[in-house]
C-alpha positions as CSV (number, residue, x, y, z in Angstrom):
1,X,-34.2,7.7,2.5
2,X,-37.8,6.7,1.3
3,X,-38.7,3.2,-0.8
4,X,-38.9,4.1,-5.3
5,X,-39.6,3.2,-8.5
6,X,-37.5,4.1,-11.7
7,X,-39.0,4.1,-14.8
8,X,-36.5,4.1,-17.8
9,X,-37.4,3.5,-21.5
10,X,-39.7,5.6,-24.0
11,X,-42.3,6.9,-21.4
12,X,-45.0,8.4,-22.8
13,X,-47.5,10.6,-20.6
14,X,-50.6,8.1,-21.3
15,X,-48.0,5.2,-19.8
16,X,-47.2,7.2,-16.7
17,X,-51.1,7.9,-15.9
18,X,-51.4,4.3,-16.6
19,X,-48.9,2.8,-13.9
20,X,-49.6,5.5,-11.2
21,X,-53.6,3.9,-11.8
22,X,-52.0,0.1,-11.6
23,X,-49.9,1.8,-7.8
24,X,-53.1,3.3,-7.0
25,X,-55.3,-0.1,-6.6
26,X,-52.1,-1.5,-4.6
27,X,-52.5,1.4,-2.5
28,X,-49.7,2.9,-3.2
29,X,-48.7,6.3,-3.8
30,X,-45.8,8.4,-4.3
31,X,-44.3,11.9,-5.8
32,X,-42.7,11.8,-9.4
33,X,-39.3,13.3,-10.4
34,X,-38.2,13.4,-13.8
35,X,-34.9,12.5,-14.1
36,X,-34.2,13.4,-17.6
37,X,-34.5,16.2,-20.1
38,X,-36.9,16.2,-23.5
39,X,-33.2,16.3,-25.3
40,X,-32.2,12.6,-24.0
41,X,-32.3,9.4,-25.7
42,X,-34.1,7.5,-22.8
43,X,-36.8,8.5,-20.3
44,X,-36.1,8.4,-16.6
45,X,-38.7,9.4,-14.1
46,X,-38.2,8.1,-10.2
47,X,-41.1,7.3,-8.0
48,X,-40.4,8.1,-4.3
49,X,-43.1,6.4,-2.4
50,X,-44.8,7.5,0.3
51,X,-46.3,4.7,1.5
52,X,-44.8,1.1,2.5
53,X,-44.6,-2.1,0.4
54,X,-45.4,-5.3,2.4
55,X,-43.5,-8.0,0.4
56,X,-40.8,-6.4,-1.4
57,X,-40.1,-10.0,-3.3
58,X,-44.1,-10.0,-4.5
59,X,-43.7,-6.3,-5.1
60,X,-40.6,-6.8,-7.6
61,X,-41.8,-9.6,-9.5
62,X,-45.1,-7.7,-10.0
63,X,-42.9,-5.1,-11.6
64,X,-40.3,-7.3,-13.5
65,X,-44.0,-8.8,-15.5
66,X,-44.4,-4.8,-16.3
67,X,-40.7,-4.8,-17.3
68,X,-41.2,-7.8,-19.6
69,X,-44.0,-6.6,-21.0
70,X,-43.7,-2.9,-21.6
71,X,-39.8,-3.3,-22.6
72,X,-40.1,0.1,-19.8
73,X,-37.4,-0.9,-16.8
74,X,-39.4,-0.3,-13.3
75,X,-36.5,-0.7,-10.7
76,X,-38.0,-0.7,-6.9
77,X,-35.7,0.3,-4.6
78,X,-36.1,0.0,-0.5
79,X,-34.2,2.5,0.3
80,X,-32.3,5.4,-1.7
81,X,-28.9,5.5,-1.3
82,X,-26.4,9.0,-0.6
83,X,-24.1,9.7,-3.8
84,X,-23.0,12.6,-1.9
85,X,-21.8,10.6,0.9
86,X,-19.5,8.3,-0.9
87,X,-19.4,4.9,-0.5
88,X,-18.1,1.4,-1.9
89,X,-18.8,0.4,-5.7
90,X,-18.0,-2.8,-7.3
91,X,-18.4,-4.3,-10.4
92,X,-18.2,-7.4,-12.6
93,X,-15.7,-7.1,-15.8
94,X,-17.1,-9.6,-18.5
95,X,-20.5,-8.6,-19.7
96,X,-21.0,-5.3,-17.2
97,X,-17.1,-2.6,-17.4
98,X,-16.6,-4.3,-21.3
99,X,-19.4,-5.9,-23.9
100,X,-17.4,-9.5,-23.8
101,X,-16.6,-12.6,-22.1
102,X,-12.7,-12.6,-22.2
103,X,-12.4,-16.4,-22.2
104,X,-14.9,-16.9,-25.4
105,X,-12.1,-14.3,-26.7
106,X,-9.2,-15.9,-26.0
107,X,-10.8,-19.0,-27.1
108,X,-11.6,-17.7,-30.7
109,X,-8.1,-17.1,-30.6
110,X,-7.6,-20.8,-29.7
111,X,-10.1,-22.0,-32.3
112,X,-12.2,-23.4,-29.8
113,X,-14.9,-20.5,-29.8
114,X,-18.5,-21.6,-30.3
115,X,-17.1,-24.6,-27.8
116,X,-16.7,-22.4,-24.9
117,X,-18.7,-19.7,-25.7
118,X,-21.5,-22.4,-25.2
119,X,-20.3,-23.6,-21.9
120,X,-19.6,-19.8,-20.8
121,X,-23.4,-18.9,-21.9
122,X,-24.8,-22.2,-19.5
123,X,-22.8,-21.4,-16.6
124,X,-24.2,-17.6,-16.3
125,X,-26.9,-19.0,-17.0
126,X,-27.0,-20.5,-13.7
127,X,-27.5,-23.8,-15.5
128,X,-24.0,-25.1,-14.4
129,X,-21.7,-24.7,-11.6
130,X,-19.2,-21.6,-12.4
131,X,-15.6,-23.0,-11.0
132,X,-16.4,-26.1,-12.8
133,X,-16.8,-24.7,-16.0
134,X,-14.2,-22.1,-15.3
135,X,-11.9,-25.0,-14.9
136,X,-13.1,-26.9,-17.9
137,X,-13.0,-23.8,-19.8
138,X,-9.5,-22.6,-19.1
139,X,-8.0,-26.6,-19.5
140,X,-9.0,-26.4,-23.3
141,X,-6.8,-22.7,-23.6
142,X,-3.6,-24.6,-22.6
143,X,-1.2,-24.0,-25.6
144,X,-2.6,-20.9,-26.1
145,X,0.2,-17.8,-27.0
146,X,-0.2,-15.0,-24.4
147,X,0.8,-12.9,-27.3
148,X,-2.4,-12.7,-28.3
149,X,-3.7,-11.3,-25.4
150,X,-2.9,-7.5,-26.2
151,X,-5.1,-8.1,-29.5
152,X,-7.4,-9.4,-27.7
153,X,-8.5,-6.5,-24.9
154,X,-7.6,-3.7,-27.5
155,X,-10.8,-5.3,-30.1
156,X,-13.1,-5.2,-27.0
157,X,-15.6,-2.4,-26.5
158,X,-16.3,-1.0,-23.1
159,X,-19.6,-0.5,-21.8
160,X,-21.6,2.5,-22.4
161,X,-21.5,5.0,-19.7
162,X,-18.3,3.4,-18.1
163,X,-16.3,6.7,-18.5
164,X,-19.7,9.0,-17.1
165,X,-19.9,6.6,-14.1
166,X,-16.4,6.1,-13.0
167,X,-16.3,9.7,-12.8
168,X,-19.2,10.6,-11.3
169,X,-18.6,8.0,-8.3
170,X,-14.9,9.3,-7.9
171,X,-15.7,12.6,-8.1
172,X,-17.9,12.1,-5.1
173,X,-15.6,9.8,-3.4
174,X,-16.5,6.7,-3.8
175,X,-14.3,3.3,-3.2
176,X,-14.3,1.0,-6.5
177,X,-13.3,-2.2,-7.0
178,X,-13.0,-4.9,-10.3
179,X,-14.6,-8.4,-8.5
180,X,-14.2,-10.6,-11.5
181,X,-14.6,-14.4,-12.9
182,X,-12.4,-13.1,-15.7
183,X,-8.8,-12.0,-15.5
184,X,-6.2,-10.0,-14.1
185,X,-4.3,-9.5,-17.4
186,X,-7.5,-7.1,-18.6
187,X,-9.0,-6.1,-15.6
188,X,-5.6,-4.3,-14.8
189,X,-6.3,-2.8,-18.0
190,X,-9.7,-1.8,-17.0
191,X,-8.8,-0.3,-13.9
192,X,-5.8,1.5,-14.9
193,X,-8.1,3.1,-17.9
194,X,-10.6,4.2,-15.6
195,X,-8.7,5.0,-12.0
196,X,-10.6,2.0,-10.6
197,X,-8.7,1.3,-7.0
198,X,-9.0,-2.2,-6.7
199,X,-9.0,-5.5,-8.8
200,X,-10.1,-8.7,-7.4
201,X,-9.9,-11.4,-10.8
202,X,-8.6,-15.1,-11.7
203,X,-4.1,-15.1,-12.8
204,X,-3.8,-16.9,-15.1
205,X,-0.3,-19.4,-15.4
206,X,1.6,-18.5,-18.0
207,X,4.9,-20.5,-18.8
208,X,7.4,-19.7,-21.6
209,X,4.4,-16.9,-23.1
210,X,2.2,-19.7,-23.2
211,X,-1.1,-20.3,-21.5
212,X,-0.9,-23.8,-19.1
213,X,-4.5,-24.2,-19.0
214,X,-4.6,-23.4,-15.1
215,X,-5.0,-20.6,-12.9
216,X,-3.3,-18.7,-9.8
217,X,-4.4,-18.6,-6.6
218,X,-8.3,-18.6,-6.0
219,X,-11.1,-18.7,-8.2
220,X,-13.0,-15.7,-8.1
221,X,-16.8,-17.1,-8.1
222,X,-19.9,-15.9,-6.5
223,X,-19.2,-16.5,-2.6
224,X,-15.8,-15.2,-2.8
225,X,-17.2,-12.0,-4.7
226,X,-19.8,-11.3,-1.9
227,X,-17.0,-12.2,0.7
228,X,-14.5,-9.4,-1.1
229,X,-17.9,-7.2,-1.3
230,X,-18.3,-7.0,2.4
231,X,-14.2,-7.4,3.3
232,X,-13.6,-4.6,1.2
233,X,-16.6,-2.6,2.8
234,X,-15.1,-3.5,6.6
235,X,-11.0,-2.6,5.6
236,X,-12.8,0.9,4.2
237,X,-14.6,1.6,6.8
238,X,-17.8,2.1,4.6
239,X,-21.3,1.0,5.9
240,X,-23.1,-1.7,3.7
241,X,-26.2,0.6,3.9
242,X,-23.8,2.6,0.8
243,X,-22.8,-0.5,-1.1
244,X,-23.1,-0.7,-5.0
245,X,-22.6,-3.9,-6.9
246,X,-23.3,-4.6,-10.4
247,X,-23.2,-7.3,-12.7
248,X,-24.6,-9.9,-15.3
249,X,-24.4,-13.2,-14.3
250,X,-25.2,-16.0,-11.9
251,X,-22.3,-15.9,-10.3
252,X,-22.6,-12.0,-9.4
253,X,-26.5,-13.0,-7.4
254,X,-24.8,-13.4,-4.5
255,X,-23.1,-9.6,-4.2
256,X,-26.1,-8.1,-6.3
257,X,-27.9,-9.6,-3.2
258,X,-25.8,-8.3,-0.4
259,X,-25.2,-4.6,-1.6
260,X,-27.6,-2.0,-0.6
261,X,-28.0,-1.9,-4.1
262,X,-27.8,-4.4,-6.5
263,X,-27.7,-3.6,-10.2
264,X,-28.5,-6.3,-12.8
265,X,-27.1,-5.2,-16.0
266,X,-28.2,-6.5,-19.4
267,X,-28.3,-9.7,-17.0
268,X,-29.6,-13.2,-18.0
269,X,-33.4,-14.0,-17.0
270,X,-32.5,-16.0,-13.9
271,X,-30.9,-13.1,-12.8
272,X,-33.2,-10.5,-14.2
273,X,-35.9,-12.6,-11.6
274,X,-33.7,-13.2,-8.4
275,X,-31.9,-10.1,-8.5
276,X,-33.1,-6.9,-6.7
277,X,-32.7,-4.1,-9.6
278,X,-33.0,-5.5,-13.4
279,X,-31.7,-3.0,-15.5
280,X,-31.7,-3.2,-19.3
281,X,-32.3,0.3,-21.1
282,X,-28.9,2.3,-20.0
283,X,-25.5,1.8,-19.8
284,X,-23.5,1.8,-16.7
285,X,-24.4,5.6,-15.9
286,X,-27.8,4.3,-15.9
287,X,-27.0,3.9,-11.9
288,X,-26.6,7.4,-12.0
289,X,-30.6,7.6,-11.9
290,X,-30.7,5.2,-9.4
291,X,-28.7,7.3,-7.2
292,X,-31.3,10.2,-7.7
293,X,-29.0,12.2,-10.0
294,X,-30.5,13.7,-12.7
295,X,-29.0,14.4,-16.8
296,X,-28.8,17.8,-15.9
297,X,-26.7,17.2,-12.9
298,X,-24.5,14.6,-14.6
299,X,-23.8,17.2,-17.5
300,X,-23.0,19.7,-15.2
301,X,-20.5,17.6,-13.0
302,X,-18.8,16.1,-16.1
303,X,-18.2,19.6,-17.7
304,X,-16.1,20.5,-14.8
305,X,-13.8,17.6,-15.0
């Protein structure tokens, strides 16, 4: 399917007349589709171009400027992908399914909170190496009471458009999956609330219901997230040309890279700028519109279920 754009924020007619002029001297043009009704909170139109970018990398950081400075999201896509034909989904869990970083959680608990929360924020950030701060993190939990942990994930609020998402994609038959820095303990939870079919996170030891300050098994960082992305893909049977990832942070660049689309949620600037779909004024169902559905559509296919 053809190259687009997707506009989402408040889009005013004057704005629209003014971007298709800024396409028009890059000669480029395209047909409009509005994605959205008058009634929504947020505007959605999609631009399905019908002529050819040259540099796609130029091309996006011309339109994350626009993005910075309109607060207006303009997503470019290469290629549109088939919802209808089903394909593989997966997602970060900290910061993209739920609105927290589980180990600044679990460290508030331990007392420890602005400490971590500090190193957490540099190392999705980009600024430091992820398994060396996950390490570093999770050593200063040991002593920790798993007990806490129930409190924990049931104070945590999940993303918005999580529920509309999940069962849009399975509804359509789509293969999900949790790839996560965090941990098993709550993306079980997660998956089991939502009917996700896989979870790939970090176990955490615990010894006599109390934390060790070490993990299980493999740390789940960037490479092995775009490695489970395309393993996943192959044991499936699902082309990567119908391959969703989404996340927030630096450690997610790789798989938002590799996908056929790559959804930065919310994400941190050096992933906003390296990443191939910034994507800041929806929720999770904000993919939806990527996809090419439209509210009307989604309202319809939810009322069913």
């Amino acid at each position: 399917m053809s190259a687009s754009i997707t506009l989402i924020g408040s889009l005013t007619p004057e704005y629209l007349n003014q971007f298709n002029v800024w396409l028009d001297k890059r000669g480029l043009y395209g047909v409009s589709h509005v994605l959205t009704e008058e009634s929504d909170n947020v505007s959605v139109v999609q631009i399905r171009l019908t002529s050819e970018i040259t540099d796609s990398n130029d091309f996006r950081a011309a339109l994350l400027s626009l993005s910075n400075e309109t607060g207006i999201d303009h997503i470019y896509q290469a290629t549109m992908l088939d919802i209808q034909a089903g394909g593989l989904a997966v997602f970060d869990m900290d910061s993209t399914l739920i609105k927290a970083e589980v180990m600044d959680e679990l460290a508030v608990e331990a007392g420890i909170g602005k400490q971590i929360s500090a190193i957490t924020a540099s190392a999705m950030r980009g600024e430091i190496d992820f398994v060396e701060s996950f390490v570093q993190r999770l050593a200063l939990l040991k002593g920790l009471s798993s007990d806490v942990m129930d409190g924990v994930y049931n104070r945590i609020e999940h993303m918005d458009g999580i529920s509309t998402l999940m069962t849009v994609l399975h509804h359509f038959g789509w293969h999900t999956a949790i790839l996560s820095g965090g941990f098993t303990y709550f993306a079980d939870r997660v998956q089991a609330e939502y009917g996700i079919a896989e979870v790939h996170a970090n176990v955490l030891e615990i010894q006599s219901h109390t934390l060790t300050g070490k993990h299980l098994g493999p740390i789940v960082d960037g490479e092995r997230k775009k490695f489970l992305l395309t393993s996943i893909a192959e044991k499936q049977k699902i082309d990567m040309k119908q391959t969703i990832a989404c996340g927030d942070g630096a450690n997610d660049l790789l798989m938002l890279n590799h996908a056929a689309l790559g959804v930065a949620l919310h994400a941190k600037p050096l992933v906003r700028e390296q990443a191939p779909c910034p994507m800041n004024n929806l929720g999770l169902d904000g993919i939806l519109y990527l996809l090419g559905m439209t509210s009307k559509d989604i309202r319809a296919l939810l009322s069913y279920k």
